[in-house]
TORBA-534014 format. One line per 4 residues: number of its first residue (from 1); their letters; for each residue z, y, x of N, C-alpha, C. Coordinates in steps of 0.1 Angstrom, whole numbers. Each point is the difference from the previous one (the first is absolute). Example, Ala and Ser with C-alpha at 12.3 -4.5 7.8 and 13.67 -1.06 7.14 Angstrom:
2
1 = AS = 78,-57,132,0,12,-9,0,12,9 ~ -7,11,-4,0,11,9,8,11,-8
This chain:
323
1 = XXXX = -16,993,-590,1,11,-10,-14,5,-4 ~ -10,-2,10,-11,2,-5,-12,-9,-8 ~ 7,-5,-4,-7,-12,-10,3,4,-15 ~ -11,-4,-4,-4,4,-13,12,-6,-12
5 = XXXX = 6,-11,5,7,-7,-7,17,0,-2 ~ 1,11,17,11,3,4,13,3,-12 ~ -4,8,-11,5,3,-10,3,-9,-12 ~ -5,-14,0,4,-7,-7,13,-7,-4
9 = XXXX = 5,0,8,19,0,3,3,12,3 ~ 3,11,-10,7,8,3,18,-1,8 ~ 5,-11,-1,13,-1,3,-4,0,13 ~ -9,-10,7,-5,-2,10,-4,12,14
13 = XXXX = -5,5,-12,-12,12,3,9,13,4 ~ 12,4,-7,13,6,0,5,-4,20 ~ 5,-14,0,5,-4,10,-5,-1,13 ~ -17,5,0,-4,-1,12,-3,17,4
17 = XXXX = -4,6,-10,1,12,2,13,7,3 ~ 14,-6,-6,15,5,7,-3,-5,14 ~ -4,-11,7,1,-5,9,-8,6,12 ~ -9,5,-2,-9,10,9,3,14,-4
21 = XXXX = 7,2,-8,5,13,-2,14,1,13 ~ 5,-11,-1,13,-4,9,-4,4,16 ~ -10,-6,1,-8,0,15,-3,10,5 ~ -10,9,-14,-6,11,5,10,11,5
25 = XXXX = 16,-3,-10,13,8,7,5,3,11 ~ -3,-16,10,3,4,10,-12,-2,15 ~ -13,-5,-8,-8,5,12,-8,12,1 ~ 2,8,-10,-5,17,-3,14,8,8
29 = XXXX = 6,1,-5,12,6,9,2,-2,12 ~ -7,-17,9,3,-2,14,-12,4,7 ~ -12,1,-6,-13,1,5,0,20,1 ~ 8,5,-11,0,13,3,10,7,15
33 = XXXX = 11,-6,-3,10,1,11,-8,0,14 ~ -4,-11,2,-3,-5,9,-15,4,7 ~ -10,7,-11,-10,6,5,10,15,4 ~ 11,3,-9,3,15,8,6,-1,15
37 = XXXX = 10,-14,1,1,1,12,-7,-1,12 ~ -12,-10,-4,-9,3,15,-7,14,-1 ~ -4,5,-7,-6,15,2,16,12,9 ~ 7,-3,-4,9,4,1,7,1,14
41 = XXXX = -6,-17,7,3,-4,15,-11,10,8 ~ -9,-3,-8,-15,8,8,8,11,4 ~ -1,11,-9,5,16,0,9,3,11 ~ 16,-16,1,5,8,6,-2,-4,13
45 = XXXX = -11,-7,7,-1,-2,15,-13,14,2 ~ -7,5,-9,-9,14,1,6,14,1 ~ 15,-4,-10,5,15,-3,10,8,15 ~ -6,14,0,3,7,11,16,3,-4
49 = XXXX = 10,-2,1,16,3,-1,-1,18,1 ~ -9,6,4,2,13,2,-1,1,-14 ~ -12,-3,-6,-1,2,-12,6,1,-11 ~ 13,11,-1,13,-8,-10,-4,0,-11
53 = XXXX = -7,6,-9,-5,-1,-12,-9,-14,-4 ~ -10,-3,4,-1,-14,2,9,-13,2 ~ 7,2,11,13,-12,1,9,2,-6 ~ 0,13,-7,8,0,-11,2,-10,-12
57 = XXXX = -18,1,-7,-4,-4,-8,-2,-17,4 ~ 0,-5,7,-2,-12,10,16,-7,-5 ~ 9,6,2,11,-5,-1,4,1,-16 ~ -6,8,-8,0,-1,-10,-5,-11,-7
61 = XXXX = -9,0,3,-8,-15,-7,8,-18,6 ~ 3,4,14,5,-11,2,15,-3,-8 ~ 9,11,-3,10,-1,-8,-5,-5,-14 ~ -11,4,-6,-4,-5,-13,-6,-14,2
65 = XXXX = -4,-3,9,-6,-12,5,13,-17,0 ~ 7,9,8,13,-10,1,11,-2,-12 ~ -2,14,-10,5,-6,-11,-1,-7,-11 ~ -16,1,1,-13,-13,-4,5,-13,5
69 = XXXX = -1,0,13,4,-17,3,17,-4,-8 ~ 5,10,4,15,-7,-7,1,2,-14 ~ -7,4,-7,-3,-2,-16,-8,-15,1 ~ -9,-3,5,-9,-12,2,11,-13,8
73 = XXXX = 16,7,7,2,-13,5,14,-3,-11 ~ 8,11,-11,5,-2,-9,-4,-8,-7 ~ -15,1,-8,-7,-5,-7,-7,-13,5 ~ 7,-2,10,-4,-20,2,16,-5,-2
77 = XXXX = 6,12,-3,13,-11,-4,0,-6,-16 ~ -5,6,-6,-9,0,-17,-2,-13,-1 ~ 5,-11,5,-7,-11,-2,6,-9,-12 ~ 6,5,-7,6,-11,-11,-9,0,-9
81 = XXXX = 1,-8,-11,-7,-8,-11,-2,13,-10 ~ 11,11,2,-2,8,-14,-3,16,9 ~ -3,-1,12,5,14,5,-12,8,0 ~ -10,-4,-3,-19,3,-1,2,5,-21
85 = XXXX = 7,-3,-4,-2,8,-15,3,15,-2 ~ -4,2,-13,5,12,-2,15,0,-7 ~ 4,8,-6,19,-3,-3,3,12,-13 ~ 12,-8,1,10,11,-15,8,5,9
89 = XXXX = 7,9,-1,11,12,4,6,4,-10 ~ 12,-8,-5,10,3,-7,13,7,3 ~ 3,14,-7,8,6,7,12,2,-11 ~ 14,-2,2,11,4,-11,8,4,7
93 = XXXX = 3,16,-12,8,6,5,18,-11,-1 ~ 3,6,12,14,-6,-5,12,10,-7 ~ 12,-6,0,15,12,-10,-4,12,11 ~ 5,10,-13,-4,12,9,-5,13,-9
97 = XXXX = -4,-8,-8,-3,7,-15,-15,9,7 ~ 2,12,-6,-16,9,4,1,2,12 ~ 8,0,12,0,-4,13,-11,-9,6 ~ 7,-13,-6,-7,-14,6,-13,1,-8
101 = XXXX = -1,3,-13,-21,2,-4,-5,8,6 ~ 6,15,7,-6,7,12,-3,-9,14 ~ 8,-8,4,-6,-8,9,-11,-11,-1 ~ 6,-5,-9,-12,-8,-4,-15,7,-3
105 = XXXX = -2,14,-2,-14,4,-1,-8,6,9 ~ 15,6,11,-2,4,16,-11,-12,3 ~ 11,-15,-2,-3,-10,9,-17,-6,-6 ~ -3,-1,-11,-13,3,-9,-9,9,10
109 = XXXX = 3,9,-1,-11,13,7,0,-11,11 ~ 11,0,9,2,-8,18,-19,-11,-2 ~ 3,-4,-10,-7,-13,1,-17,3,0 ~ 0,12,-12,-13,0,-5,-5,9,15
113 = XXXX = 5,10,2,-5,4,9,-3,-6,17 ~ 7,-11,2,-2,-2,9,-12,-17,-4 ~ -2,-3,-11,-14,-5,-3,-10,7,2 ~ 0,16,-6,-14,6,-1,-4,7,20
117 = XXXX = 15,-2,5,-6,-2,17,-10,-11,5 ~ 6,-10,-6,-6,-11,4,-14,-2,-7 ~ -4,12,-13,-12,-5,-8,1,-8,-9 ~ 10,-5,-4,4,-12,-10,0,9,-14
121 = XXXX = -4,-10,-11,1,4,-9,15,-4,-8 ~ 4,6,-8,13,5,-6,-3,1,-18 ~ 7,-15,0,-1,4,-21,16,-1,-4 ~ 6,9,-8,12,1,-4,0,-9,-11
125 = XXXX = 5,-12,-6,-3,-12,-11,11,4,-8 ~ 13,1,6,9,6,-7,9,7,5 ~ 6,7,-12,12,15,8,9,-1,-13 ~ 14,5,5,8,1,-13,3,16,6
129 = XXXX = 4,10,-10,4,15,3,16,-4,4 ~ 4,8,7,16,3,2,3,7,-13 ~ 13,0,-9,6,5,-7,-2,20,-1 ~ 4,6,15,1,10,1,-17,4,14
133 = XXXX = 1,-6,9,-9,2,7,-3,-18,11 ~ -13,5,4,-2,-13,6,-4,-12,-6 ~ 1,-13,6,-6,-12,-9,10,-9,0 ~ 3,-6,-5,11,-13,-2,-7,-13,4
137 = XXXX = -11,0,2,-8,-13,9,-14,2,0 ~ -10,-1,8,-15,-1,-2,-4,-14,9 ~ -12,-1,-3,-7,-14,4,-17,6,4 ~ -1,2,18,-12,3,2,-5,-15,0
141 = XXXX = -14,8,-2,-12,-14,9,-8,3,9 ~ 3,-5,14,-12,4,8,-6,-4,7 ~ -14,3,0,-9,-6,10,-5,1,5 ~ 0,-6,11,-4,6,16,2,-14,11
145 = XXXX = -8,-3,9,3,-11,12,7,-2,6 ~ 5,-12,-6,18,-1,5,6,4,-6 ~ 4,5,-13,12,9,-1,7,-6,-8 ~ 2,-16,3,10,0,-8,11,-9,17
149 = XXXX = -9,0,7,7,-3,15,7,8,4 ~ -8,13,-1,1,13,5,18,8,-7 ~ -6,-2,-15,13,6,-8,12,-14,-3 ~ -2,-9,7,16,-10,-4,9,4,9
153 = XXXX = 0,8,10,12,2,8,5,16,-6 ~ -3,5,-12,7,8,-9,8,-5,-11 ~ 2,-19,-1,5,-1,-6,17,2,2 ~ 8,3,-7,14,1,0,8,14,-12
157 = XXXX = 9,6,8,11,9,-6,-3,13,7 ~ -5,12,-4,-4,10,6,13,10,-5 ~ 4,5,14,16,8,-5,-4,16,8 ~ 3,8,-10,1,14,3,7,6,-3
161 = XXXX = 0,10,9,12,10,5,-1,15,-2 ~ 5,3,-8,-5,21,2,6,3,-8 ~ 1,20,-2,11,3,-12,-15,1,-9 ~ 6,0,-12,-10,-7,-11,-1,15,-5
165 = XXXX = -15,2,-6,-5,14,-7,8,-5,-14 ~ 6,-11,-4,5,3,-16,12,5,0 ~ 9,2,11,11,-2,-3,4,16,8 ~ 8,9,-10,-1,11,3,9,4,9
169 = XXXX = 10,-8,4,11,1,9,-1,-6,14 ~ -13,3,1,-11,-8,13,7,-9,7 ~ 1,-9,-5,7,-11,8,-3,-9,6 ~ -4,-6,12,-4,-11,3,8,-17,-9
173 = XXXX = -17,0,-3,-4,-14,-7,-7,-9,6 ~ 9,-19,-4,-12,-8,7,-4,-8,-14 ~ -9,-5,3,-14,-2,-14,-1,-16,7 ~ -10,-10,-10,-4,-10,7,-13,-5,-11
177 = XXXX = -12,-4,9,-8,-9,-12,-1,-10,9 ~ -7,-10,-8,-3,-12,5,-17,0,1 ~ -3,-6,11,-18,3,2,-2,-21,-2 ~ -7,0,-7,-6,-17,-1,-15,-3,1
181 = XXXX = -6,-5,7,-14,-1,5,-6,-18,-6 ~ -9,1,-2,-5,-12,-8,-17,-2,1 ~ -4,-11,9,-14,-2,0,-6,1,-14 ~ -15,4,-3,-8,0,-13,-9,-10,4
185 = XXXX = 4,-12,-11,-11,-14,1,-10,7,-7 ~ -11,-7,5,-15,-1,-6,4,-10,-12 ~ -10,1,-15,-3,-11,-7,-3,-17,8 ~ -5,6,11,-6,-20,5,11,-6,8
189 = XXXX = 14,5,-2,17,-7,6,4,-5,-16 ~ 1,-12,-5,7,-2,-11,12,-6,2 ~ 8,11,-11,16,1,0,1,-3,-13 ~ 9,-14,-3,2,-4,-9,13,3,-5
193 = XXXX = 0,9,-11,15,5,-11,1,-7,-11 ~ 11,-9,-3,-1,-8,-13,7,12,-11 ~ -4,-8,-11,4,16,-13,13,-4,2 ~ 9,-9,-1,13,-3,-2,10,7,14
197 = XXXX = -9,1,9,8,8,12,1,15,2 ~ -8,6,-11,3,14,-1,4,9,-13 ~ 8,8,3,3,9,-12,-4,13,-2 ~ -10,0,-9,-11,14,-4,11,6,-4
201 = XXXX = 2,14,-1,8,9,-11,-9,15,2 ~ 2,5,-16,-13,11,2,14,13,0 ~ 1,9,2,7,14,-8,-11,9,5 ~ 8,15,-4,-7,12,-3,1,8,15
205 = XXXX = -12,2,3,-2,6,13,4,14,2 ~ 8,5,5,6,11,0,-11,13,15 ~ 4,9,2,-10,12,8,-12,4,-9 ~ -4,4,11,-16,11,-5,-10,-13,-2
209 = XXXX = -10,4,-14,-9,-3,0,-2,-2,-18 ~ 4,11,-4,-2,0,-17,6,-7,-7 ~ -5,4,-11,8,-5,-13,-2,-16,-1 ~ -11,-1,5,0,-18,-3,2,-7,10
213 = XXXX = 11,9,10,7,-8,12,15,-4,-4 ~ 3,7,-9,12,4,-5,3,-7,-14 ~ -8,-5,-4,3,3,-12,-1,-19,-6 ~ -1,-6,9,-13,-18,-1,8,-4,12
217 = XXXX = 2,-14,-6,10,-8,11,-11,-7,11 ~ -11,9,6,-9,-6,10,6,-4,11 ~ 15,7,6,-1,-6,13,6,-14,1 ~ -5,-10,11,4,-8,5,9,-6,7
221 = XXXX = 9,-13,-1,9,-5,10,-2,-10,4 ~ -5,-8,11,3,-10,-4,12,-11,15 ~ 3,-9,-3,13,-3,3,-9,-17,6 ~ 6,-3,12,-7,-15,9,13,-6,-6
225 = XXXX = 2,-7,-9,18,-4,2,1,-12,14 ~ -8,-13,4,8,-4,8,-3,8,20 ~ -3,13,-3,2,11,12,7,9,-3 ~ 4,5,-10,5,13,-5,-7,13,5
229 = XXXX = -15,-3,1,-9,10,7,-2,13,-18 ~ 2,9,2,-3,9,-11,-10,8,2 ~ -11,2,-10,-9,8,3,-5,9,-16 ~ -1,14,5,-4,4,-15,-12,12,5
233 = XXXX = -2,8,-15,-10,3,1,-3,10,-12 ~ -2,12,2,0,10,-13,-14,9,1 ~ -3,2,13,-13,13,0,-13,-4,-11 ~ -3,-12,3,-9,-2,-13,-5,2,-11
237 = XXXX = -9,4,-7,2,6,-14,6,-10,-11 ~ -8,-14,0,5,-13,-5,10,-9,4 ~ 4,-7,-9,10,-8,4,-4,-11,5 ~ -14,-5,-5,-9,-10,7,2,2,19
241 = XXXX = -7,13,4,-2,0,12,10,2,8 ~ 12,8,-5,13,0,7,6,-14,6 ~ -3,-14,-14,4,-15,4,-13,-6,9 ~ -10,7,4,-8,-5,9,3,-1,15
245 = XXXX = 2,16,0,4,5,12,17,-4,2 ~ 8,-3,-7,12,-10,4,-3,-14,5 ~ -10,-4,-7,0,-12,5,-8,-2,14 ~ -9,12,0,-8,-1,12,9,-3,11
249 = XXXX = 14,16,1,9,0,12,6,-8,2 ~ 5,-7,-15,6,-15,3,-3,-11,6 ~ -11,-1,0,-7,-13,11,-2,3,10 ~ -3,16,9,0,2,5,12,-4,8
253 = XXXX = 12,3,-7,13,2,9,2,-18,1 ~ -5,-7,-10,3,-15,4,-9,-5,13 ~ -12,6,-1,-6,-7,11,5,5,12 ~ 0,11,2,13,4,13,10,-6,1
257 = XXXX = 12,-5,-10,8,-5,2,-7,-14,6 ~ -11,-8,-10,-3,-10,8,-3,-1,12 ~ -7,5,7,-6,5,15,10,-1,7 ~ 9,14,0,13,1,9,5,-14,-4
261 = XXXX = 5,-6,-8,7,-12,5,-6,-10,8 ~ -11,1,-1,-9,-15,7,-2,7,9 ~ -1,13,8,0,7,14,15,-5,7 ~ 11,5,-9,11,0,7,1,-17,5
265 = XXXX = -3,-7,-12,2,-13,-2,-7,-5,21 ~ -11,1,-2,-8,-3,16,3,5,10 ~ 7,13,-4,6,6,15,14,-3,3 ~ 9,-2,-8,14,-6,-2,8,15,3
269 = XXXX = 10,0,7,8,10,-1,-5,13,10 ~ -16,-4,4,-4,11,11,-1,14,-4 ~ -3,0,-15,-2,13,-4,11,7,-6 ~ 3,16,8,10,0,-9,1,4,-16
273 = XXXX = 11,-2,-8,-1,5,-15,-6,14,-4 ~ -12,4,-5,1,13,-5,3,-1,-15 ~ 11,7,-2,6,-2,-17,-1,17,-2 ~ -10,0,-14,-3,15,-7,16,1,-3
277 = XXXX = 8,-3,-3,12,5,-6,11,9,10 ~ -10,-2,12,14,5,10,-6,12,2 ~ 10,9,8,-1,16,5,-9,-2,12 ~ -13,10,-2,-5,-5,13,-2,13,9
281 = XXXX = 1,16,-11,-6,13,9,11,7,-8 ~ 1,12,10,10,8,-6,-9,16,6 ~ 1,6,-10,-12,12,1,17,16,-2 ~ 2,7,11,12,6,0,-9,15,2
285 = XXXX = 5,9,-14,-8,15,3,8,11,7 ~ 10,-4,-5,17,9,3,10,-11,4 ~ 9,4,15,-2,15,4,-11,1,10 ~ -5,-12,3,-12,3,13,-10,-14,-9
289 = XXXX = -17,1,8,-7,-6,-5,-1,-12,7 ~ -4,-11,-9,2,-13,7,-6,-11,-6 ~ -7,-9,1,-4,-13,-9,0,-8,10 ~ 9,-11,-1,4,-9,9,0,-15,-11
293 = XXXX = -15,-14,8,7,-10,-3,6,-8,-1 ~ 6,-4,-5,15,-9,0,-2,-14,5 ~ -16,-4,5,-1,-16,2,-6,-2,15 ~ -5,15,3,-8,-4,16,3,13,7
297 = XXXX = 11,10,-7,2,13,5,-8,9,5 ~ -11,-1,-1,-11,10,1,3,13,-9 ~ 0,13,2,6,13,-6,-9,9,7 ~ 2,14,-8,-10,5,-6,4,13,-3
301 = XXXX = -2,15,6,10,12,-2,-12,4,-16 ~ -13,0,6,-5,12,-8,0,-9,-16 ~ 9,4,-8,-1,-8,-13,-6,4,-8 ~ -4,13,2,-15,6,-10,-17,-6,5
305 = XXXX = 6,-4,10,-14,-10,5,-3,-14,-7 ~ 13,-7,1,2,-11,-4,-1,0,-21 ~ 8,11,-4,-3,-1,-11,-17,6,-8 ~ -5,5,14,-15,3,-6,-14,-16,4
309 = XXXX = 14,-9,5,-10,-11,-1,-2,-6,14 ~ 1,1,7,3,4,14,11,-14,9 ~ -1,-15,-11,10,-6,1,-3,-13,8 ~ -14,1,10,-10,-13,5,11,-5,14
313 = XXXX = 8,14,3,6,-7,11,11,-8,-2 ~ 9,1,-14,8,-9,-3,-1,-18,-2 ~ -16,8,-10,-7,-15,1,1,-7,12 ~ -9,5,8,-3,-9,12,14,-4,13
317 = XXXX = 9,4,-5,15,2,8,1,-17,-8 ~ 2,4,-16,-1,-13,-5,-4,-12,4 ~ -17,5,-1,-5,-18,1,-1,-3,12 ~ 5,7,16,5,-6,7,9,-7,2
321 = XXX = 13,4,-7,5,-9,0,4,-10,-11 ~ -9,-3,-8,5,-6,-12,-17,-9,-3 ~ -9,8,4,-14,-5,-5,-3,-17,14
C-alpha cells in the first residue's frame, strides 16, 4: 500500500484496502478487549473488597469487558461470503391501511436508530408517504461493519399488536410489515442483466417533495422477469438516477441470491431455511408488553427499549442459532 504505484489498479487498490480494512476489524477490537482484560486481572488480585466503591467499579468494567468478548464471539460467526457488506433494509407496510404505514415507520425509526447505536451511517434512498399517515414502504442504506450479517436475521413478517391511535373506538389492532435485507455489491462484483430480462416502467411519484415530484413520470420500476424480483424507486429528482439505483439493488439482490445458493448448495440440508416472507417477531403493546421471536424464542418485556433500537439481543439469539 505504500508504493508509489499502489494506485494504479484502482480496482485492485479498492480490494486490498477492503481487505486490511477487514482485518483491522477484528484485530483492533481483540487487541482492545484483551489489553482491558489483563489490566483488569491486575486490579482485581490488588483490590481491597472492603473498598465497595472501587470493586464496585471493578465489576463494572468487567461486565463491559465480557460484553465485548461476546460481541467479538457473535461476530466470528459473520463468516459468509456477503456478511462483511454494507446492506438495503426494505420495509412494507402490509393490509392494514394507515395502521400498517404506522408500523412500517415505527419499524423504520427500529432500524435507523438502532444503526446510529452502533455508529453506522443511515441514507434513506427511498420512501413512499402512507395515504393518511406513515409510509407505505422505504428502502434504507446502511453502513457500518457487518451490517449486512448483522441485519439479515431481521429479515421476515413483523406483526403488531396494540389499540391503534387512528381508530377512535380504541380497539385493539394487529398490523403487519415485511422487513427484507439485501447485501450492497461494490462496482468490482460484476452482475450480468440482459436488456431482454428486465422490464423498466417509469410512473409519477407520489409523497412530499414538490412540484416536480409530482408532476414527471420520474419514478422507477423495474421487474427481473426470470426471478420475479421487483424493485422501484422514486426519491430521486431524475428519472435517470431513480433507474440507477434500481438497478444497483437489483444486482445486489441477485448476487445474494447467487451466494445463498452455492452456500446452501456446499452445506446440503445443514442450514436451516431463513425465508423473508415468513412471520418471524411479534411486537404486543396491549394488553401487556411483549416482543417475542417466533424462530429462537428469545423475548423481550421492555418494548420501548426494543423499539428505540435496542434489538442486538434478538440478533445474536439469531445467529446462534442459524449463523
Amino acid at each position: 500500500m505504500g508504493t508509489s504505484d499502489f494506485w494504479d489498479n484502482n480496482i485492485k487498490a479498492t480490494r486490498v484496502i477492503e481487505e486490511a480494512n477487514k482485518i483491522k476489524s477484528w484485530s483492533e477490537p481483540f487487541n482492545h478487549v484483551n489489553t482491558r482484560y489483563d489490566a483488569l486481572n491486575e486490579m482485581f488480585q490488588e483490590v481491597d473488597e472492603s473498598d465497595e466503591v472501587f470493586y464496585e467499579e471493578l465489576m463494572e468494567e468487567l461486565s463491559s469487558v465480557t460484553s465485548a468478548i461476546e460481541e467479538l464471539e457473535v461476530k466470528r460467526m459473520l463468516s459468509g461470503e456477503l456478511d462483511d457488506k454494507d446492506c438495503f433494509i426494505m420495509i412494507n407496510a402490509g393490509a392494514g391501511g394507515t395502521e400498517a404505514c404506522d408500523w412500517a415507520l415505527m419499524l423504520s425509526r427500529m432500524y435507523q436508530r438502532w444503526a446510529a447505536k452502533r455508529k453506522w451511517k443511515v441514507e434513506i434512498i427511498d420512501s413512499v408517504d402512507g395515504d393518511v399517515a406513515g409510509i407505505k414502504s422505504v428502502t434504507l442504506n446502511i453502513h457500518g461493519p457487518f451490517a449486512y450479517g448483522y441485519a439479515k436475521a431481521e429479515k421476515g413478517v413483523h406483526r403488531l399488536v396494540r389499540i391503534s391511535p387512528f381508530d377512535s373506538n380504541a380497539k385493539r389492532h394487529t398490523s403487519f410489515a415485511s422487513v427484507d435485507v439485501t447485501p450492497e455489491i461494490k462496482d468490482d462484483i460484476q452482475i450480468e442483466i440482459r436488456p431482454d430480462e428486465v422490464r423498466v416502467d417509469t410512473f409519477r411519484a407520489s409523497g412530499a417533495g414538490g412540484q416536480h415530484i409530482n408532476t414527471t413520470d420520474s419514478a422507477v420500476r423495474v421487474t427481473h422477469i426470470p426471478t420475479g424480483i421487483v424493485v422501484s424507486c422514486q426519491n430521486e429528482r431524475s428519472q435517470l438516477q431513480n433507474k440507477e439505483t434500481c438497478f444497483k439493488i437489483l444486482k445486489s439482490k441477485l448476487y445474494e441470491r447467487e451466494v445463498l445458493e452455492r452456500e446452501q448448495a456446499i452445506k446440503g440440508g445443514e442450514k436451516k431455511e431463513i425465508a423473508w416472507g415468513s412471520q418471524i417477531r411479534n411486537y404486543v403493546f396491549q394488553p401487556y408488553t411483549l416482543v417475542k421471536d417466533t424462530r429462537t424464542k428469545f423475548e423481550k418485556g421492555n418494548i420501548q427499549d426494543v423499539m428505540d433500537g435496542a434489538i442486538d439481543e434478538f440478533i445474536t439469539a439469531f445467529l446462534k442459532e442459524f449463523g
